[in-house]
N, C-alpha and C positions, 0 to 999 in steps of 0.2 A: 599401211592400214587406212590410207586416208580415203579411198577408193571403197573402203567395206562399210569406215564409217558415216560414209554419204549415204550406202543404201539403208543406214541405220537411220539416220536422218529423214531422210524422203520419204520412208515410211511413215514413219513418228506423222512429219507434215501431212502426210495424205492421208491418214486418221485423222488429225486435227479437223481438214479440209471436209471431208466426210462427215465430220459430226455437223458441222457449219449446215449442211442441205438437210441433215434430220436431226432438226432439234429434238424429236423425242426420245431417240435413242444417247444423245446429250445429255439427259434427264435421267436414265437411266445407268449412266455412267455417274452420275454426279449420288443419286440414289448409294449408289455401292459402295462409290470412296465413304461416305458418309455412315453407310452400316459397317462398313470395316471399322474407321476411327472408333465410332460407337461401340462396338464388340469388344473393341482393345480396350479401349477404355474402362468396361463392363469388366472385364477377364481379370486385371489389375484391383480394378476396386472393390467388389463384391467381397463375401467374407465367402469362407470356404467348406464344403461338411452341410450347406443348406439342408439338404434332401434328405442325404443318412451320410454315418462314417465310415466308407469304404475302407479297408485294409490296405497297408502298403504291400500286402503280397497280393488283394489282389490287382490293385493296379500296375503291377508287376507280372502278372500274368496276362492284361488285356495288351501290355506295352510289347512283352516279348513273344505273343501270338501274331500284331500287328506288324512288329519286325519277319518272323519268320514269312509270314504272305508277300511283304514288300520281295525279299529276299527271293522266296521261290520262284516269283516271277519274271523280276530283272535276270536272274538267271537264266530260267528256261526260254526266257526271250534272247538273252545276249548265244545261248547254245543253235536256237534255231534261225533267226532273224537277227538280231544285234541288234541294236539300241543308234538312234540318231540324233543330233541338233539340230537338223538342218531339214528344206522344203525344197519338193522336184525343182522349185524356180532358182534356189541357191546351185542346184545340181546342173541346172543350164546356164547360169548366169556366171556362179561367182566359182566353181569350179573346172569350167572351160578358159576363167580370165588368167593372164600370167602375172597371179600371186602367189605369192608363198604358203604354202600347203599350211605352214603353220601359222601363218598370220591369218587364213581362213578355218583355224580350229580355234583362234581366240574369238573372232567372229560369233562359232558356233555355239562357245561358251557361254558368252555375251545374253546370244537369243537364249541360251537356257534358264541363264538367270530371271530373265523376266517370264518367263513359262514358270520358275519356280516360285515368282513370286503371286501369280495368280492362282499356285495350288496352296498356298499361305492363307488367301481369302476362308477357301474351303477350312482348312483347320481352325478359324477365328469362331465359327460356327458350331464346332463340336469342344474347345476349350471352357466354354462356362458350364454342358452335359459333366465334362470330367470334375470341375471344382463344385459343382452342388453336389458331387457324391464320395470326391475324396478329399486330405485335406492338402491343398497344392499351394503353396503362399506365392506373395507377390514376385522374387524370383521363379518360383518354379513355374510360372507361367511364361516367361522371359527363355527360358533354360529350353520347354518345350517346343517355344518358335524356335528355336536356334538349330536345335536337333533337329527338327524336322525340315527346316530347311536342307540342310546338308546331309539331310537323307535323300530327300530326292534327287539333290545333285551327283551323290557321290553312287546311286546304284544305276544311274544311267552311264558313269562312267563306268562302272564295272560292268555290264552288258555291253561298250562296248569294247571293253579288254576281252572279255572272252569270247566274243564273235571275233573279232581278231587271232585268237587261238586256235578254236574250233572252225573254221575256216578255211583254214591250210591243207584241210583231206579229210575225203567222207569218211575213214577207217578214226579217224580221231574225234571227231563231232560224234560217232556212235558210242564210243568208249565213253566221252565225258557224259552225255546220257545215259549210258548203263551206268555208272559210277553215282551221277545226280539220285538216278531211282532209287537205289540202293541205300544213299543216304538218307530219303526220304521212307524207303520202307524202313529201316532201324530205328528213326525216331517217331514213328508211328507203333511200332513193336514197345519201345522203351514205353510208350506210354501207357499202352496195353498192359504191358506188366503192371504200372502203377495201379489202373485201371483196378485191375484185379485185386488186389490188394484194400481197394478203398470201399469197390462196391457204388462208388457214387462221382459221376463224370465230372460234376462243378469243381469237387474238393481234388480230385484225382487231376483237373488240370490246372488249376494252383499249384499244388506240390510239385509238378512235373514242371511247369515254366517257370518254376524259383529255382528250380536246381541252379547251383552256383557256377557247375561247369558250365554253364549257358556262356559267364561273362568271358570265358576263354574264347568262346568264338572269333575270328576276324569280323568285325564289321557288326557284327549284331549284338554278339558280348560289350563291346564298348558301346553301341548308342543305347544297348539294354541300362547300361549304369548311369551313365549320363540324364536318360529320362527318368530313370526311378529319382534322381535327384531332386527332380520336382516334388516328390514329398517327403521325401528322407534330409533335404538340406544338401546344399553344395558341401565336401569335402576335398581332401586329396585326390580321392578316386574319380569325382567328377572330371578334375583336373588333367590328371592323368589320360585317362578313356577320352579327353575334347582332345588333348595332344596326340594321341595316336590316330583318331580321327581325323583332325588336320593334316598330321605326315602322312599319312595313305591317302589321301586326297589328291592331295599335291604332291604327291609319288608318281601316282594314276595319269593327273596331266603332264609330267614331266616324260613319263614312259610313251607317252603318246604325241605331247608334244617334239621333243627330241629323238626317238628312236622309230617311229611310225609317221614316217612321211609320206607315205603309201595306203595311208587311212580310208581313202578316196571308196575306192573298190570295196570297203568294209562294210561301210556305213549307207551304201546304195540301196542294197536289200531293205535294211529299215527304212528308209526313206521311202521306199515306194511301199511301203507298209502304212506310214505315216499318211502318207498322203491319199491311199484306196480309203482310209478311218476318216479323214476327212472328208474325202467326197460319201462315204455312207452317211457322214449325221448330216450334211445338206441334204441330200437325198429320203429321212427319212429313214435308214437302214443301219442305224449305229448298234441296236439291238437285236437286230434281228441276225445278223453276222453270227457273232456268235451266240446266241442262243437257239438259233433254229437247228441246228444241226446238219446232218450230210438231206438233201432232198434223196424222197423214192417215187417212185411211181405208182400211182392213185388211180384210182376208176374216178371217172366225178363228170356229171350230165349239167352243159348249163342250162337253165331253165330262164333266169332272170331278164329283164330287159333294158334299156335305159341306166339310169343311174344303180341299179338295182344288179347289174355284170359288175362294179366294180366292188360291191360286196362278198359275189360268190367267187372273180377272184384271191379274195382276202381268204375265205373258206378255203380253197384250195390249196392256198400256199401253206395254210396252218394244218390243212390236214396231212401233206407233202414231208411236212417238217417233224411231225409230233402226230398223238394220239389225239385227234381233231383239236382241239384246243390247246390240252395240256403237252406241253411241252419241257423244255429244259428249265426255262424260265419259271414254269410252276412250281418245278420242284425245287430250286433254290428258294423261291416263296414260300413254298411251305415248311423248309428245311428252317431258316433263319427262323419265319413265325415262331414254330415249336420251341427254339433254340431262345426263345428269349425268356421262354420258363426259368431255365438256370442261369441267368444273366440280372435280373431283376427279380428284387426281395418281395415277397408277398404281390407274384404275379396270378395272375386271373385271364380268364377271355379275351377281358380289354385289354389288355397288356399287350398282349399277339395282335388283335386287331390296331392299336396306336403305334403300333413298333411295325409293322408291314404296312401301313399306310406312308409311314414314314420312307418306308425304302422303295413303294410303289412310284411315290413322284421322279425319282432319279434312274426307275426303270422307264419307266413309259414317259419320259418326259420328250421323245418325238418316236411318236411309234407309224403304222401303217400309213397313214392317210398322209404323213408328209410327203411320201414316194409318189403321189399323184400329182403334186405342185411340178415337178421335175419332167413330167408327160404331157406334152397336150392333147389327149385323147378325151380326157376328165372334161377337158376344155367344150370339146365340139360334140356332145352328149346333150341330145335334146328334150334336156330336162332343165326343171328350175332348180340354181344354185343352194337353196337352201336341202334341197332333196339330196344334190350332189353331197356335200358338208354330212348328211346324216350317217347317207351307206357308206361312204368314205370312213367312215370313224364308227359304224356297228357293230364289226368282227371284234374289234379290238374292249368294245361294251360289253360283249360277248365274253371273250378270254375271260375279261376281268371275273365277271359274277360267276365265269365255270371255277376260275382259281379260289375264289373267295368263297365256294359254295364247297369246293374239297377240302380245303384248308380249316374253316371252322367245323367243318364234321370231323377231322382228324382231332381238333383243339377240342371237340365239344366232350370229344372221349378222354381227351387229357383232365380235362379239367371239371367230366361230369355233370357238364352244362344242359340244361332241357333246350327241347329243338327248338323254341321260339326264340331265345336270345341267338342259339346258331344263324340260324334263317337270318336277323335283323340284322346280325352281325358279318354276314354275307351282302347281304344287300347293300350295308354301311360300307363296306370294301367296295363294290362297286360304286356305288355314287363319288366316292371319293376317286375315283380313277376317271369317271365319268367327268368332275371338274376337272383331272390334270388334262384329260384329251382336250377338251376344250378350251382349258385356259392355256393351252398351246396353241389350237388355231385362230384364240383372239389375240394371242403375242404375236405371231407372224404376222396377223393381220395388221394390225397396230405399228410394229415395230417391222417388218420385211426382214430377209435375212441379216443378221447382224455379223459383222465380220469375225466377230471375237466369241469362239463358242463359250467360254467359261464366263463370258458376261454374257452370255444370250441363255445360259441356265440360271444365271442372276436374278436377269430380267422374269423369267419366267416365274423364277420364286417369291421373288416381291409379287408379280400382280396374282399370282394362285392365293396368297397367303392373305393378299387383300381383300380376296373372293372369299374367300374361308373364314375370315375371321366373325363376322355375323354369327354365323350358324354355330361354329365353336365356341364363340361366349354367351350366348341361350341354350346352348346343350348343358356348358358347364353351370350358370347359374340355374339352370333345371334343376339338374340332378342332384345341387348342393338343395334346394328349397323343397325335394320330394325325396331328401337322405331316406332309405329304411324303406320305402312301399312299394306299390305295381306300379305308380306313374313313373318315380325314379328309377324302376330298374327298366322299363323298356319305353318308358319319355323320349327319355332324352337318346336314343338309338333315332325313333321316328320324329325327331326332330331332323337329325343330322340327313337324315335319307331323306326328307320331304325337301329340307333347304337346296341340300345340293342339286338333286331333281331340276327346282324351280329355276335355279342359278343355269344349271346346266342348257337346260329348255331355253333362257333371256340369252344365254352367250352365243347358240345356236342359231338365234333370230338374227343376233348384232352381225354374228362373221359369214352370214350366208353369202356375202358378196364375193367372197375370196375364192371360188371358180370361176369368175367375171373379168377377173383383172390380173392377164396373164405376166406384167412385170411385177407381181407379188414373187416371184418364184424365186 
């Protein structure tokens, strides 16, 4: 092992070494340890029920919807691809060395735990959403890291047990996917009946995700009881359900440590999987993969000139992919918007609008324009940079106000709203999408590629959040000091859309240099 734990080592150092030459990116590391402590700290101390008293059935129904997603996935990925710990450089370096297959699967382990523990940060962030609305005491916040840890650990292992499986013959990897469908239509079916029955989808999947046979499941039944313990109280059963969890664990590695020495060949597929998703979010292309869908063939005249072709570019490729704009990605936009009616108590307009704003930063949080950093064509385009920076990033200003502009006219019918607040409230989606673009090409610019994606989404969100926060506490002391009239109810909209505008226009001018300076890339 001493040979794996050097390259554990020399890494570690050449991070260190690396932040030493960018002190800012230092800062921003230092930023995050700092909002994590705080978060945990906050998660611990805070009383619980702030907001309202959610139900322990239904936080039992958002725990065992979440589980079934995890689950669907890791599966159908361990069916088609498999599941990996390791990077193409492991696959040239440390699986060509003469080590021990299994001393380079503890290795793998190793790197995963620390991948799991950067998806840890992410949960610290949505743990205090859960205790202002249910009531989760100071274990059961404890109880939720725990779980959630050895969830993601243990459904990577099980993708890649059954890539392992599925594997061995294409006649067998068909069978487990017909078999996978099959289970996924019946409990689609199952729910349909409840459905039916209730007349009303919220109450229908509460009932349906309390069913008890749930906890019988392998793997979902046990972490289902384990997290409901967060507000139910540790028990027996908690007990029981971490012990089974633990022995299938370390079954899992044992089955693969000892009986899969041959793992090599398994875990390649996902690894060159891992590694195309990596080269997409440098690239610019983490979203657009899959959401664009299969391309077709377009009729499309370029007309533009100058910086002005890498717009109609961007046109083309959206029209390629989707119905000029709208694509896959609208319609999960629109789908969740809607969807947040039955999710939150005495929801409204804004409700859709603060809840898709919310998911729009982790969508577009590097969309089009970063695929130009990656080309030096952008480069030698004899134009001024700031013009470059505009059309590089219009198409994508574009999407946004077509998405935002279908989405509240579907919301405005839900919710019986007049066209003025839809309109404002379209526009507000856009301006706000208009800061994430931007406050992306003032993070690269500021900060260059940062080696650590899940801290260069960090980064992004502290300085976005620092941008925003102005505009966000004058909208909200607006609309609290004009409660009840005309000013308060479309104020403080044209607040939000005038700031962000202003902001977006200052950030525009700051990062025009970043087609100038081609080691930005």
């Amino acid at each position: 092992m001493k040979p794996l734990f050097y390259i554990l080592r020399k890494n570690l150092k050449n991070h260190i070494k690396e932040l030493g030459k960018r002190p800012v990116v230092l800062v921003g590391y230092i930023l995050v340890a700092l909002c994590f402590i705080f978060m945990i700290a906050v998660t611990f101390i805070m009383p619980s029920s702030l907001l309202r008293k959610g139900s322990a059935e239904l936080f039992g129904a958002i725990v065992t919807a979440a589980l079934f997603v995890f689950a669907y996935f890791s599966i159908r990925q361990g069916i088609n691809k498999g599941s990996s710990f390791f990077s193409l450089s492991d696959v040239n370096l440390v699986f060509t060395a003469p080590i021990s297959p299994k001393k380079v699967l503890v290795y793998g382990f190793i790197q995963q735990l620390m991948v799991t523990f950067f998806a840890m940060l992410f949960v610290s962030f949505q743990i205090p959403n859960l205790k202002n609305n249910f009531p989760i005491t100071g274990i059961g916040v404890l109880v939720i890291y725990v779980s959630v840890f050895f969830l993601f650990f243990t459904m990577q292992l099980i993708g890649m047990l059954i890539y392992s499986v599925s594997s061995r013959s294409k006649k067998l990897r068909e069978n487990l996917q017909r078999g996978f469908n099959a289970i996924i239509g019946l409990f689609f079916m199952g729910f349909l009946m409840v459905l039916f029955q209730t007349k009303d989808p919220m109450k229908a999947a509460v009932i349906y995700l309390n069913n008890d046979g749930i906890g019988y499941i392998p793997f979902i039944g046990w972490f289902r009881v384990v997290l409901l313990s967060a507000v139910q109280g540790v028990g027996p059963a908690f007990y029981l359900n971490m012990v089974l969890i633990l022995l299938s664990t370390a079954l899992m590695v044992i089955i693969i440590y000892k009986l899969k020495t041959d793992y090599y060949e398994d875990v390649l597929a996902a690894t060159e999987l891992n590694e195309q998703r990596r080269r997409n979010k440098k690239e610019g292309k983490a979203n657009a993969v899959w959401m664009a869908g299969k391309a077709r063939k377009v009729r499309f005249k370029y007309t533009g000139t100058g910086a002005r072709a890498v717009f109609q570019r961007h046109l083309l490729e959206y029209k390629k992919t989707g119905l000029f704009f709208i694509n896959k990605f609208s319609l999960i936009i629109i789908g969740f918007g809607l969807a947040s009616k039955f999710f939150f108590p005495h929801s409204s307009i804004r409700t859709v609008l603060y809840f898709t704003i919310y998911l729009l930063f982790f969508f577009s949080i590097q969309g089009k324009w970063a695929q130009e950093l990656s080309k030096p064509y952008i480069y030698l385009i004899p134009a001024g940079s700031a013009g470059k920076v505009f059309f590089a990033t219009l198409a994508e200003n574009f999407k946004n106000g077509m998405d935002g502009l279908l989405l509240f006219i579907t919301a405005g019918f839900m919710f019986r709203s007049d066209i003025v607040t839809v309109i404002l409230c379209a526009l507000s989606y856009m301006s706000f999408g208009a800061i994430y673009i931007y406050g992306d090409v003032l993070s690269r610019k500021l900060f260059g590629e940062v080696h650590s994606k899940n801290l260069d989404v960090f980064i992004k969100l502290f300085l976005i959040l620092f941008i925003l926060a102005p505009g966000l506490v004058v909208s909200i002391i607006f609309s609290f000091i004009y409660a009840g009239t005309f000013l308060g109810e479309y104020g403080s909209y044209l607040i939000l859309i005038g700031y962000n505008g202003i902001a977006s226009f200052f950030i525009l001018l700051l990062t025009k240099s970043i087609f100038e300076r081609l080691e930005i890339r």
